[in-house]
C-alpha positions as CSV (number, residue, x, y, z in Angstrom):
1,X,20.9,132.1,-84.5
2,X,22.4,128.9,-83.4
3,X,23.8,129.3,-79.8
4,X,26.5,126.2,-79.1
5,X,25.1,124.4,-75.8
6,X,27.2,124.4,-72.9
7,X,28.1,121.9,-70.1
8,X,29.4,123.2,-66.4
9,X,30.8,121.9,-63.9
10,X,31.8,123.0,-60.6
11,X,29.5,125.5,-59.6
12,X,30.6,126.6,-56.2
13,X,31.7,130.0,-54.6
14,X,33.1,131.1,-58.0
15,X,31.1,128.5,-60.6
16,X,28.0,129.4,-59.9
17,X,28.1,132.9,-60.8
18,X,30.4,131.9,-64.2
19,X,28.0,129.8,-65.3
20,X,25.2,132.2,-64.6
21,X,26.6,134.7,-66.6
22,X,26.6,132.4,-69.3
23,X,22.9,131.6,-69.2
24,X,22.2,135.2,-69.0
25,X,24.2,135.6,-72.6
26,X,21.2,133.3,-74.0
27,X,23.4,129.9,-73.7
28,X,21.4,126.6,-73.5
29,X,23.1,125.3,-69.9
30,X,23.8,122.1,-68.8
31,X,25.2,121.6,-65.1
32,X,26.5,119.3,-62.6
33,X,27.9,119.7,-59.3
34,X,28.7,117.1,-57.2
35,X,26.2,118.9,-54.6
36,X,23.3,119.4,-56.5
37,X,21.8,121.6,-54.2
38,X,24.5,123.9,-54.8
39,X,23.1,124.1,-58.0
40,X,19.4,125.1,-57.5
41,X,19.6,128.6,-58.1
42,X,20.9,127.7,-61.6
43,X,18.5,125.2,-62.4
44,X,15.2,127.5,-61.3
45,X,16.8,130.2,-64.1
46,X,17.1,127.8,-67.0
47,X,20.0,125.3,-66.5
48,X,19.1,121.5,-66.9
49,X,20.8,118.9,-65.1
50,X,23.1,116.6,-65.5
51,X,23.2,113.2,-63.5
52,X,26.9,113.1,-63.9
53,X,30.1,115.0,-65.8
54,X,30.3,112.4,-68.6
55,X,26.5,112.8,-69.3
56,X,27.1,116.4,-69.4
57,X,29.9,116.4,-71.6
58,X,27.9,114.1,-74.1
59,X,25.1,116.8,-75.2
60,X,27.7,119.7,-75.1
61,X,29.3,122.0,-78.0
62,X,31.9,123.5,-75.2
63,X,32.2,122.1,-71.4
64,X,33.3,124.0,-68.7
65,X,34.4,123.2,-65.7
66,X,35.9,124.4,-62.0
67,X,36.6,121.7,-59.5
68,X,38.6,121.8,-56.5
69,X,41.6,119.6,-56.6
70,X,43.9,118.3,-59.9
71,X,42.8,114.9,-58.3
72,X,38.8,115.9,-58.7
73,X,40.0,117.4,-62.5
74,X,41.8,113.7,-63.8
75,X,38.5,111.6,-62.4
76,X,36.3,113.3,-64.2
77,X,38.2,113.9,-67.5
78,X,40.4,110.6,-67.6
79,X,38.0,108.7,-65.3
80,X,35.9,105.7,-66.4
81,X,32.8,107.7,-68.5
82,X,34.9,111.0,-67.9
83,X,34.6,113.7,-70.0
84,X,37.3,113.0,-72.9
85,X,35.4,109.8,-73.2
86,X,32.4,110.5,-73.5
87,X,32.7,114.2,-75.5
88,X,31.5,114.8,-79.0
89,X,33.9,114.8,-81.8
90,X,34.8,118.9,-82.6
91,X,33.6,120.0,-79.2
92,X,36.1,122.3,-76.9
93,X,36.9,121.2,-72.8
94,X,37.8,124.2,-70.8
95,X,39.1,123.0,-67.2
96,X,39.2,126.3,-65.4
97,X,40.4,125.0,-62.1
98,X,43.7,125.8,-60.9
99,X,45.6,122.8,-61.7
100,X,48.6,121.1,-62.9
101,X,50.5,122.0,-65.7
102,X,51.5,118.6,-67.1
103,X,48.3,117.6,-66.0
104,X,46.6,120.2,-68.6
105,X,49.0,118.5,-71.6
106,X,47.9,115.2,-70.4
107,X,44.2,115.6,-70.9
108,X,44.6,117.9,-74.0
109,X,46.8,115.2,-75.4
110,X,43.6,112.3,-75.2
111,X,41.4,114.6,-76.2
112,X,43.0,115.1,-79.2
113,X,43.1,111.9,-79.7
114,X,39.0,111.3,-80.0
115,X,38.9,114.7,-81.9
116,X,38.2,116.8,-78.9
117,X,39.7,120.1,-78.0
118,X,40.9,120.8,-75.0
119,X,42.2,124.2,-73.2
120,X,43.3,125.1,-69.5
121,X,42.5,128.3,-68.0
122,X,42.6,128.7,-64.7
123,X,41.1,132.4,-63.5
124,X,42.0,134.6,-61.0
125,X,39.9,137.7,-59.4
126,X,37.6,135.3,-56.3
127,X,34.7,135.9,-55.6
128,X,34.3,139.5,-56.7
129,X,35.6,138.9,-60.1
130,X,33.2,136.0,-60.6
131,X,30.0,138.2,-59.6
132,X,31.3,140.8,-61.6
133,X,32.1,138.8,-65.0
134,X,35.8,140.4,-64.4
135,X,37.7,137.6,-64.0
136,X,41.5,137.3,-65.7
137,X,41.8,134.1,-67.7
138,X,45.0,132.9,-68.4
139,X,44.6,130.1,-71.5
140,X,46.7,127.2,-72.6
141,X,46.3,125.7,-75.8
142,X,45.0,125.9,-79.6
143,X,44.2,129.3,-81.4
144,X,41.2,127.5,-83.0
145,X,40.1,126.2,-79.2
146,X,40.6,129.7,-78.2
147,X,39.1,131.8,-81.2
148,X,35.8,129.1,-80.7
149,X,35.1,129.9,-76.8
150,X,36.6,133.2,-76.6
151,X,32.8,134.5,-76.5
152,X,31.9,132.8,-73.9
153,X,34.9,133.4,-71.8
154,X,34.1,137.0,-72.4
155,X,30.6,136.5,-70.2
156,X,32.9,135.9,-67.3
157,X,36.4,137.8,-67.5
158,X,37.6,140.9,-69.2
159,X,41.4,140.1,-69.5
160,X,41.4,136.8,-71.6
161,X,45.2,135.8,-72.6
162,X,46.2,132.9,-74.7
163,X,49.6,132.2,-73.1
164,X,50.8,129.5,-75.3
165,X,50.3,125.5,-75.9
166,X,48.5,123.6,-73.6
167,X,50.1,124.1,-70.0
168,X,50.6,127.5,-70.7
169,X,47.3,128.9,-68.7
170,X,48.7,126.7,-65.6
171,X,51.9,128.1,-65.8
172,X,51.0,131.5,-65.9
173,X,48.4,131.2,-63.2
174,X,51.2,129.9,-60.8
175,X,53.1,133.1,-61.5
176,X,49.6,134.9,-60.4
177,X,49.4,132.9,-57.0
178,X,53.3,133.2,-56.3
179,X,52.8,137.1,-56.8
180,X,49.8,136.6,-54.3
181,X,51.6,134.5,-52.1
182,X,53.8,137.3,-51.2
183,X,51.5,139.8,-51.2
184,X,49.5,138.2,-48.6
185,X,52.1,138.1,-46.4
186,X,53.5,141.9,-46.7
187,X,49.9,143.3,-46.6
188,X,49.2,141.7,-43.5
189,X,52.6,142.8,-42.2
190,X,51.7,146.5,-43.5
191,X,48.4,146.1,-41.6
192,X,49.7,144.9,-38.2
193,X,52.6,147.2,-38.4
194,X,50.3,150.3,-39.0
195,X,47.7,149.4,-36.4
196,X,50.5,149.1,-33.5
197,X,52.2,152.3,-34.7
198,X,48.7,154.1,-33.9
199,X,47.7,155.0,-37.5
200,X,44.1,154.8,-38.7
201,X,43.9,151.4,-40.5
202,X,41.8,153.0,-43.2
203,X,43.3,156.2,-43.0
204,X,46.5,154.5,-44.1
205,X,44.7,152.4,-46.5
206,X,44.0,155.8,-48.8
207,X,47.5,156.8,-48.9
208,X,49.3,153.6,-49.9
209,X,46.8,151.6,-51.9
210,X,47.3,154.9,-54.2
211,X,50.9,154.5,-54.4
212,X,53.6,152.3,-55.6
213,X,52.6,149.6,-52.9
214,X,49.0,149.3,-54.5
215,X,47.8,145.9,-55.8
216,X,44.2,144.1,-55.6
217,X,45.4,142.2,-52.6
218,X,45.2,145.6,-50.9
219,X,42.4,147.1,-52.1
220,X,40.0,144.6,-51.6
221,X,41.1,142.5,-48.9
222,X,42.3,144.8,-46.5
223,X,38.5,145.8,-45.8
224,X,37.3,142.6,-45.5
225,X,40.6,141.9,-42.3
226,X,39.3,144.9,-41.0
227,X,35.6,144.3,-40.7
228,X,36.7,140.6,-39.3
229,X,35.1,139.2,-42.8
230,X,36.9,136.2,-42.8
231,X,34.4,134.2,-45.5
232,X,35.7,132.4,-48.2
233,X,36.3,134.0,-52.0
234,X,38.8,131.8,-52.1
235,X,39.6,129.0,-49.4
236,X,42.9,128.9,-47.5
237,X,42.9,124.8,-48.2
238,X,42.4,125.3,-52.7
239,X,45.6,128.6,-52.3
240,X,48.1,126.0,-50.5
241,X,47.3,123.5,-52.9
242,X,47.9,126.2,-55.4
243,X,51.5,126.8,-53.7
244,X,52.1,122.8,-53.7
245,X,51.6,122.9,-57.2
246,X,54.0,126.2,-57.9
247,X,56.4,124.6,-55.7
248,X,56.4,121.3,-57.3
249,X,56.5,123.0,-60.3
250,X,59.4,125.1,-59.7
251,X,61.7,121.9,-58.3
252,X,60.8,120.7,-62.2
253,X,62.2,123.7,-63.5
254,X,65.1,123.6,-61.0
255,X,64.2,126.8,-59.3
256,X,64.0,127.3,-55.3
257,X,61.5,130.1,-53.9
258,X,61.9,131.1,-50.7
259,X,59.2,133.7,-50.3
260,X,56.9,131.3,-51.9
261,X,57.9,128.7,-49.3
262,X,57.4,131.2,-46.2
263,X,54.2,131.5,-47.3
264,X,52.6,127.9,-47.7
265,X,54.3,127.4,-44.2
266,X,52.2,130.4,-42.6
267,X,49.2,129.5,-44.2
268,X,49.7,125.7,-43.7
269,X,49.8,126.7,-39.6
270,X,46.8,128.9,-40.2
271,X,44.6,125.6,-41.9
272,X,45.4,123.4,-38.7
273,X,44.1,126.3,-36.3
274,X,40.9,124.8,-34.5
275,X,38.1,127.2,-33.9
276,X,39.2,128.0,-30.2
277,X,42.6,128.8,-32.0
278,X,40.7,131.2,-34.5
279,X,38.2,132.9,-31.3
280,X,41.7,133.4,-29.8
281,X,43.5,135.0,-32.8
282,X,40.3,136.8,-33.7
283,X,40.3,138.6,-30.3
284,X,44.2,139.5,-30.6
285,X,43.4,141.3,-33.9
286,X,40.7,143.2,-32.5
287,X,42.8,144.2,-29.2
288,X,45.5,145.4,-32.0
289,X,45.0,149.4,-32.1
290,X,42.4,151.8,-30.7
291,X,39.7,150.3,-30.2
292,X,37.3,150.2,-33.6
293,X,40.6,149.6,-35.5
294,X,40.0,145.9,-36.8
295,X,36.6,145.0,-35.8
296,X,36.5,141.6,-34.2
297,X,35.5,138.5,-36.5
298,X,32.8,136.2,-35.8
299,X,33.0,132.5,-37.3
300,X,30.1,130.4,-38.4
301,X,28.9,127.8,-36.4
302,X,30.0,125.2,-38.8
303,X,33.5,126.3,-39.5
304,X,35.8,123.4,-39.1
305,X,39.1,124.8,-39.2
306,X,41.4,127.4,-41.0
307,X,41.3,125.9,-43.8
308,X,37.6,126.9,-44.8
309,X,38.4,130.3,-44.6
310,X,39.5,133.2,-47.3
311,X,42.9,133.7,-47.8
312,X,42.5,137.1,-45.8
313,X,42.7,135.1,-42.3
314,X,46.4,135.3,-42.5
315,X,45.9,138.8,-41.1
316,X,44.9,136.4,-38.2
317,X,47.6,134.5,-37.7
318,X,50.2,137.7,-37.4
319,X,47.6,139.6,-35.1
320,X,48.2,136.4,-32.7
321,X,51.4,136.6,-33.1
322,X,52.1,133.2,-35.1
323,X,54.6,133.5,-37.6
């Protein structure tokens, strides 16, 4: 049975494991990662490399990627030997980074052009979805881009949504991060207010992650603030770009969101904390409750700033007493 070949690229803390779960589905694998040692594991199961995105793109029936920044996504499609260049006539682009929406129309409008497919659809689920092939993908674009790829989405998500023309996925994932913006921001309250009232962090944690306050946010990121796991499933630095790009979005669209704003602010102040700043605020937390509550975090050596870490740290930040 023929089995399209498939171009990644972007395989970082959530790339890596997509695109491994695409070689495991029998998929010949092409990869490139602007770190090519972040792409050794891949390469010792199977995946070839490529020497750059374009030369990927060239051998490829569908081409993934998951970059950082919509600045790192228009280089390498629209860039000089990009990807819409150098793509073969009928294949299908899939930029799964979080990006912008008329961003996504752009490069699905020169694709089209050279007879190239092109979808956005950004994910959402970190690190957890990623190892677990349970991501949601939220698509933008054709029905005949979609109906092509949808097999291969389903190696790495189980919620798979066409949301409309191209743009759509975009739109609807900054819906998802405005929802998590928020949430961030009362879970952490919930979690510093229930510590100083004396309650059992986890005790607490049974009783309303249950309820009508439940949501993901809760469930699995309230044990990781806790235990003082501060690592990255998703940085703090990629979720305030996602709120510039909601934001700017929403001035497009003539809207104003205040909670949305509250946020980036908070987690803005929590990306220029130093590492003394952190050691400081990690030792607040810890001092919260009874002792055992929140267990105290310990950073690695080469942390540079807030920024690096998961968007959990904004527990941090209240338990110092920074907002």
């Amino acid at each position: 049975m023929y089995m399209e070949h498939i171009a990644f690229i972007g395989t970082g803390v959530m790339g890596c494991s997509m695109a491994a779960h695409i070689l495991e589905g029998g998929y010949p694998l092409t990869v490139y990662n602007r770190t090519r040692a972040r792409a050794e594991e891949l390469l010792k199961k199977g995946a070839v490399w490529a020497d750059s995105p374009g030369e990927a793109a060239a051998g490829a029936d569908v081409l993934i990627s998951i970059v950082g920044y919509p600045r790192d996504v228009e280089e390498i499609y629209l860039g000089p030997g990009g990807i819409v260049e150098k793509a073969k006539s009928g294949s299908v682009l899939a930029d799964m980074t979080t990006s912008s929406p008329s961003l996504a129309r752009k490069i699905a409008e020169k694709a089209k052009a050279r007879g190239v497919l092109s979808l956005d659809a950004p994910v959402s689920g970190g690190d957890l979805g990623a190892k677990n092939a349970a991501l949601s993908i939220m698509v933008g674009g054709e029905q005949q881009a979609f109906n092509k790829i949808l097999p291969i989405f389903q190696r790495m998500g189980k919620n798979i949504v066409l949301q409309g023309p191209s743009g759509a996925g975009q739109h609807c994932k900054m819906a998802n991060q405005i929802v998590i913006a928020a949430t961030m921001m009362a879970v952490s309250e919930a979690l510093v207010y229930g510590v100083k009232a004396g309650l059992d962090p986890r005790t607490m944690l049974k009783s309303i992650e249950s309820g009508a306050a439940g949501s993901w946010s809760l469930s699995n990121l309230v044990p990781r603030m806790l235990a003082g796991d501060f690592k990255p499933g998703f940085f703090v630095k990629h979720f305030i770009k996602d709120m510039g790009i909601a934001l700017d979005s929403a001035k497009e669209l003539k809207l104003k969101l205040p909670g949305l704003e509250k946020a980036e602010q908070l987690y803005r102040v929590l990306a220029s904390m130093g590492r003394d700043e952190l050691e400081k605020a990690a030792k607040a937390a810890a001092s919260l409750g009874a002792p055992g509550a929140v267990e105290k975090a310990g950073f690695d050596t080469g942390l540079a700033g807030g920024g690096d870490l998961g968007t959990q740290a904004i527990f941090l930040l209240y338990a110092a007493g920074g907002v």
